[in-house]
C-alpha positions, 0 to 999 in steps of 0.5 A: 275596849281599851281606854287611850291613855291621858297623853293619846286623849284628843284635847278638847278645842279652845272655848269661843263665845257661843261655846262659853255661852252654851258652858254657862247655860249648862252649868246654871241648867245642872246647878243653883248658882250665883254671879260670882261662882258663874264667873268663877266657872267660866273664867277657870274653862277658859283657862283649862281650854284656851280662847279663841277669838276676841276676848271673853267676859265671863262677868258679862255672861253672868250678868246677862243671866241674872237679867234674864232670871235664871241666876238669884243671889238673894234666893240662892243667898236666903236658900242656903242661910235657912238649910245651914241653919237647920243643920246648926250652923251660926251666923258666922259660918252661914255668912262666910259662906254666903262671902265664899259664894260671892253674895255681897252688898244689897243681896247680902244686907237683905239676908242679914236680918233672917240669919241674925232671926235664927241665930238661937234657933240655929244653936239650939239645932247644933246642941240637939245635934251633937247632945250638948247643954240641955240634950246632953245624957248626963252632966259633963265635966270640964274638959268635956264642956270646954270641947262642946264650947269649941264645937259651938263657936267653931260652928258659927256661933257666938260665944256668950250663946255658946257659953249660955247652951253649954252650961245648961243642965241635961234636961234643962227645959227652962234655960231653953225657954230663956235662950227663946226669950233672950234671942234679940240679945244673940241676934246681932250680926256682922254680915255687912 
């Protein structure tokens, strides 16, 4: 069977309210979403679709969803912060993220504290993943460190952590157990 080409396709009709509803449903069906992606999603298919009938809310839509539970941004916010920890990434990265997603105010300062709590964690995870610092097979030259440093602040991290895990000797168990103990000092956070 032959495909029609893009100029011969059907165009699919303008949105109307019960079908923009039944779009949003679809989409937090297929996807854990926030507010501000839903609205993002509605407001671009009424662009790419045109509207029919009074005008579209697509905020409105999305907070009728999160009254009736089936938007969290806190969940979705703490769910993403933990995964993009595990996989090394720091506070910076996991709180542009989390802005990008559209978490902000109360829902936002309620998750700074868990990703200022995994801050060493989150570093420690990238070093053992890219073998930097303490991981690393042999001692690295300068050229070579100042590129793991980069990696590590490019990751989100800061830079004194940073600077404290790169300089760690392969194998170093103890400076392990001292970025463990001194954790409060890389806590901080400016997610706000």
């Amino acid at each position: 069977m032959e495909r029609g080409s893009p100029a011969k396709r059907r165009a699919a009709p303008p949105l109307d309210a019960a079908a923009l509803d039944r779009l949003a449903l679809r989409y937090v069906e297929r996807f854990a979403t926030t507010r501000g992606r839903l609205t993002d999603y509605l407001r671009r298919k009424i662009c790419e679709r045109g509207w029919d009938g009074a005008p579209a809310d697509p905020a409105a839509i999305a907070e009728r969803f999160a009254e009736l539970g089936y938007i969290d941004d806190r969940a979705f916010g703490e769910a993403r912060a933990a995964s993009m920890a595990r996989r090394g990434l720091g506070a910076r990265r996991v709180e542009g993220a989390l802005r990008a997603a559209g978490i902000v105010g109360d829902d936002a300062q309620a998750i700074a504290p868990a990703i200022a709590d995994r801050a060493v964690a989150a570093a420690v995870a990238f070093a053992k993943r890219k073998r930097i610092g303490p991981f690393a097979a042999t001692e690295p030259d300068r050229p070579l460190r100042e590129k793991q440093l980069a990696a590590m602040v490019r990751a989100g991290h800061g830079f004194d952590l940073a600077r404290r895990i790169v300089a760690a000797a392969p194998g170093d168990e103890a400076a392990l157990a001292a970025l463990a103990g001194d954790a409060s000092d890389f806590g901080t956070s400016q997610f706000s």
